[in-house]
C-alpha positions as CSV (number, residue, x, y, z in Angstrom):
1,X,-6.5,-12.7,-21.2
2,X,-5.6,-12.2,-17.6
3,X,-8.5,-13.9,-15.9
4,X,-6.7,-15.7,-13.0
5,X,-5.3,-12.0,-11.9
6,X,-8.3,-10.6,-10.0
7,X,-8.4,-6.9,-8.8
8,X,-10.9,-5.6,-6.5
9,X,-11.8,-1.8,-6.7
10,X,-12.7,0.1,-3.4
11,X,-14.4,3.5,-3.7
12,X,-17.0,4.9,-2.5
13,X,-17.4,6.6,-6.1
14,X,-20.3,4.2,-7.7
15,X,-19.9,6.0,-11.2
16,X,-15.5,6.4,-10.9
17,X,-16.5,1.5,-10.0
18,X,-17.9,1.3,-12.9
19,X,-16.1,2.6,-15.0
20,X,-13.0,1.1,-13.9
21,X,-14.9,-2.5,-14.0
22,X,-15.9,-1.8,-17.6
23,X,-12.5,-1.2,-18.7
24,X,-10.5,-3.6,-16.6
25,X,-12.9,-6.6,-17.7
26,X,-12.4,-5.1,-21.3
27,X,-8.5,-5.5,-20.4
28,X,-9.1,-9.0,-19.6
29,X,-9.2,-8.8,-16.1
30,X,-11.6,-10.2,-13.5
31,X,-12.8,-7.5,-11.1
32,X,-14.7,-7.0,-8.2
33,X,-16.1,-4.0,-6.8
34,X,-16.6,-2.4,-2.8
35,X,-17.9,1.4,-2.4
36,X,-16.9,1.2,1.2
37,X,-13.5,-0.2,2.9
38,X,-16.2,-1.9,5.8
39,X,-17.7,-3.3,2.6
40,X,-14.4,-4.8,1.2
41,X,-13.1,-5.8,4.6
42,X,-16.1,-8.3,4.6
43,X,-14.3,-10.1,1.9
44,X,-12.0,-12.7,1.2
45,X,-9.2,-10.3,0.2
46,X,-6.6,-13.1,-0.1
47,X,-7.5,-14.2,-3.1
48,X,-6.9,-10.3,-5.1
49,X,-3.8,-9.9,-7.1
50,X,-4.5,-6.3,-6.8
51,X,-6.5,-3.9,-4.5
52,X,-6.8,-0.3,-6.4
53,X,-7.8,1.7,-3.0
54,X,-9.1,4.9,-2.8
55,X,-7.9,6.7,0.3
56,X,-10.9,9.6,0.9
57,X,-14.2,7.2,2.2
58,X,-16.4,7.2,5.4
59,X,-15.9,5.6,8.7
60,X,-12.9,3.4,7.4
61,X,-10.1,5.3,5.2
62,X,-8.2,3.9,2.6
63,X,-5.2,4.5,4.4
64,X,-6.6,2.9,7.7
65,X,-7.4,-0.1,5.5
66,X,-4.3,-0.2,3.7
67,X,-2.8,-0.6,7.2
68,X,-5.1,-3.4,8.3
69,X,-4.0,-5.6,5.1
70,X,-0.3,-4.8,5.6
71,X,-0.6,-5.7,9.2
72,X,-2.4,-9.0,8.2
73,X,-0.1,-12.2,7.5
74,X,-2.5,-13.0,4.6
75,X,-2.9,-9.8,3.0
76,X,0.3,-8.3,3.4
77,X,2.0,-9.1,0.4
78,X,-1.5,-7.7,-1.8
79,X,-0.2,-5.1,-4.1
80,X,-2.0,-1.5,-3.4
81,X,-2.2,1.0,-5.7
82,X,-3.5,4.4,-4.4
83,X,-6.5,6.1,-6.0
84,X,-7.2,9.3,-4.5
85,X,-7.2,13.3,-5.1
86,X,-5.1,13.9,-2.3
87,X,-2.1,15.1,-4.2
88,X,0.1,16.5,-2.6
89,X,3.8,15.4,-1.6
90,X,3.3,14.2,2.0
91,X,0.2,12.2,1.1
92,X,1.7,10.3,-1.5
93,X,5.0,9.8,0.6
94,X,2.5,8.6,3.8
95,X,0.6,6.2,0.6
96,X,3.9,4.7,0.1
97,X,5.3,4.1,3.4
98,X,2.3,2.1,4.1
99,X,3.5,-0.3,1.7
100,X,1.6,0.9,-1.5
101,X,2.8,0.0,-4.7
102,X,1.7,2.8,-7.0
103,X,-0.4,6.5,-6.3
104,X,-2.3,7.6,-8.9
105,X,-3.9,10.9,-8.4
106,X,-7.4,12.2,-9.6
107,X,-8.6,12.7,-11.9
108,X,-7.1,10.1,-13.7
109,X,-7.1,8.2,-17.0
110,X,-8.3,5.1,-17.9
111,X,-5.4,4.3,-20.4
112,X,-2.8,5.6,-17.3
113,X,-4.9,3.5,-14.6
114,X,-4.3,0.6,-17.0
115,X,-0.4,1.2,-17.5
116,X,-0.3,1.0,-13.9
117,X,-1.9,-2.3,-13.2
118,X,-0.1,-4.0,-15.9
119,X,3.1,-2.8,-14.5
120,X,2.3,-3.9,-10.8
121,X,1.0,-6.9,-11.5
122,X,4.3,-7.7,-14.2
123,X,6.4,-6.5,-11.5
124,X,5.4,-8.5,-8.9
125,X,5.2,-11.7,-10.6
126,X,8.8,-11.1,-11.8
127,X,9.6,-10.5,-7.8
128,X,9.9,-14.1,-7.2
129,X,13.6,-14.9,-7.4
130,X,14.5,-18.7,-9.1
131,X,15.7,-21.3,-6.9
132,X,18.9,-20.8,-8.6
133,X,19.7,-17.9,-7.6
134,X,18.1,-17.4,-3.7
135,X,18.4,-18.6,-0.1
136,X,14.9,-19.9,1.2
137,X,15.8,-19.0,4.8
138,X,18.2,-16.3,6.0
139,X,19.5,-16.6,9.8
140,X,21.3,-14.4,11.9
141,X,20.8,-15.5,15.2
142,X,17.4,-15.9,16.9
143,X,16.4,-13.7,13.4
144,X,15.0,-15.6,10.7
145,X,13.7,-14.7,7.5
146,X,11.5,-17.6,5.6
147,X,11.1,-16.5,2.2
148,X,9.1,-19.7,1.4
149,X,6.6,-18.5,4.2
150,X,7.3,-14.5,3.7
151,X,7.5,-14.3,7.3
152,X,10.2,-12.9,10.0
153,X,11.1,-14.8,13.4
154,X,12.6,-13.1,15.7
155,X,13.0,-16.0,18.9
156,X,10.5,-18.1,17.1
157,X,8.0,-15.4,17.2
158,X,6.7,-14.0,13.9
159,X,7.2,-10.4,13.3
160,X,4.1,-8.7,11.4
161,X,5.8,-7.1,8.6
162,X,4.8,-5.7,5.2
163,X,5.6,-6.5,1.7
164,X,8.4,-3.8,1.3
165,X,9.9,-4.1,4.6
166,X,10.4,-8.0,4.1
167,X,11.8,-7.6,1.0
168,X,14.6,-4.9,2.3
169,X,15.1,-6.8,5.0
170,X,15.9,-10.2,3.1
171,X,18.1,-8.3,0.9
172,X,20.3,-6.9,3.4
173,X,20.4,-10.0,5.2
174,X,21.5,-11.9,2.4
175,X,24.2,-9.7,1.1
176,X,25.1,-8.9,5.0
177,X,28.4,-7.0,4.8
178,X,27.7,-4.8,2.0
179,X,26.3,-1.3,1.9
180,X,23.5,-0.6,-0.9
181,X,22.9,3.3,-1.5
182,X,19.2,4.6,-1.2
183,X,18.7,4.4,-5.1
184,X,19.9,0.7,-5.0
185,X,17.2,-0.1,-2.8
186,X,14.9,1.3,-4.5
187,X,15.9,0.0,-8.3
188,X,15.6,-3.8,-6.6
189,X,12.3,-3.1,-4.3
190,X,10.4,-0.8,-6.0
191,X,9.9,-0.7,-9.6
192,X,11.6,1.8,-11.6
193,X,8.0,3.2,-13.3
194,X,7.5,4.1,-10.4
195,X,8.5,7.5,-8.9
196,X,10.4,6.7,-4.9
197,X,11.8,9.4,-2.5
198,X,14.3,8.6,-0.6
199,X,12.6,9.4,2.7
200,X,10.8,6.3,1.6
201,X,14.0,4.0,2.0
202,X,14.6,5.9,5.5
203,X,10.9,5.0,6.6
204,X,10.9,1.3,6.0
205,X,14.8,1.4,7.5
206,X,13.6,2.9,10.8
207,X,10.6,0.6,11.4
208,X,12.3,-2.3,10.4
209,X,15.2,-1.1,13.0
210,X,12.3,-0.8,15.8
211,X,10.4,-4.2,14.6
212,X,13.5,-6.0,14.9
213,X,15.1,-5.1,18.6
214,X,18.3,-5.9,19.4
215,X,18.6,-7.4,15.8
216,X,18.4,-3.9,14.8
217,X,21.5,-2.8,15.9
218,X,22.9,-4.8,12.8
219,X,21.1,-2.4,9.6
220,X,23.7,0.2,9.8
221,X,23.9,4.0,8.2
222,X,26.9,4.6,6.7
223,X,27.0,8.3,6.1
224,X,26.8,9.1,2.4
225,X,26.9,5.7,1.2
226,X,23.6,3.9,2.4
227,X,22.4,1.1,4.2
228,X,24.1,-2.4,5.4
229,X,23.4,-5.5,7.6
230,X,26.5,-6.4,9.9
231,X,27.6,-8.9,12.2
């Protein structure tokens, strides 16, 4: 049973809750449910392992909420999946630039919906290096990347930064001086059940670039090779 993972559902689709309650509780899963994004946005979202979103609602989108949890110290490392029947290319590459984890198109199956949560929620508890093997704090400078914390300092000031873009940027950082190609990037952030363009890599580079100032000066393009952090 996987009762300590709970997953809220946010759709404005009563029936489409439902029916997704009925068959993640079935899966062993605890679940809550919000048919608006103002509805879920009165809750204490830290405490989901999962938010399935959908991205078409009223007043607050999915995507406009999506961006209020990855702008959020507490939320920003919640898992998003996508539920939505916009389809096509540029919506799912917009979904994952946000910092979604999985887009799942409708209409959908159960039994797909299912695979998808399970494979999230595996990946990112397998995310968390060992001791062994990591560095807790990476410094270059006035930048500083807590891992402990998940948060980036840039002068002592934190730097609001989602789940995706921390992880690049801790993995640059720790292997500065070496250049990982687009499909490394994405084979150690994003899972590979997961379908990733490599625009996506390019997104998350160029914000993290703007985020970081002067600092990022050092995440450099090497032309037809990828991307590397240098001193």
């Amino acid at each position: 049973m996987e009762t300590d993972k709970k997953i809220l559902v946010v759709d404005d689709e009563e029936t489409l809750c439902e029916v997704l309650r009925f068959n993640l509780e079935a899966a062993g899963y605890a679940v809550d449910v919000a048919y608006s994004a103002e509805e879920a946005l009165t809750l204490d979202l830290s405490r989901y392992a999962l938010i399935l979103l959908d991205i078409m609602m009223g007043e607050i989108s999915g995507v406009q909420m999506a961006r209020i949890l990855k702008n959020s110290k507490t939320t920003a490392s919640i898992p998003i999946i996508f539920c939505t029947a916009k389809d096509t290319e540029e919506d799912m590459v917009s979904g994952l630039d946000l910092g979604a984890d999985d887009y799942i198109t409708k209409p959908y199956s159960v039994k797909n919906v299912l695979a998808r949560v399970r494979s999230v929620l595996r990946r990112t508890k397998s995310a968390i290096p060992s001791n062994e093997s990591r560095i807790d704090n990476l410094v270059c400078g006035g930048l500083v990347v807590d891992r402990n914390k998940k948060e980036c300092r840039l002068d002592g000031r934190v730097i609001p930064m989602p789940r995706k873009e921390f992880e690049i940027l801790a993995m640059l950082l720790e292997h500065r001086g070496q250049v990982f190609s687009r499909e490394q990037i994405i084979a150690r952030i994003w899972p590979e059940e997961v379908v990733v363009l490599d625009r996506v890599v390019d997104v998350n580079i160029t914000r993290l670039r703007t985020k970081l100032g002067d600092y990022g000066k050092h995440i450099v393009t090497r032309s037809g090779y990828g991307y590397g952090f240098m001193e």
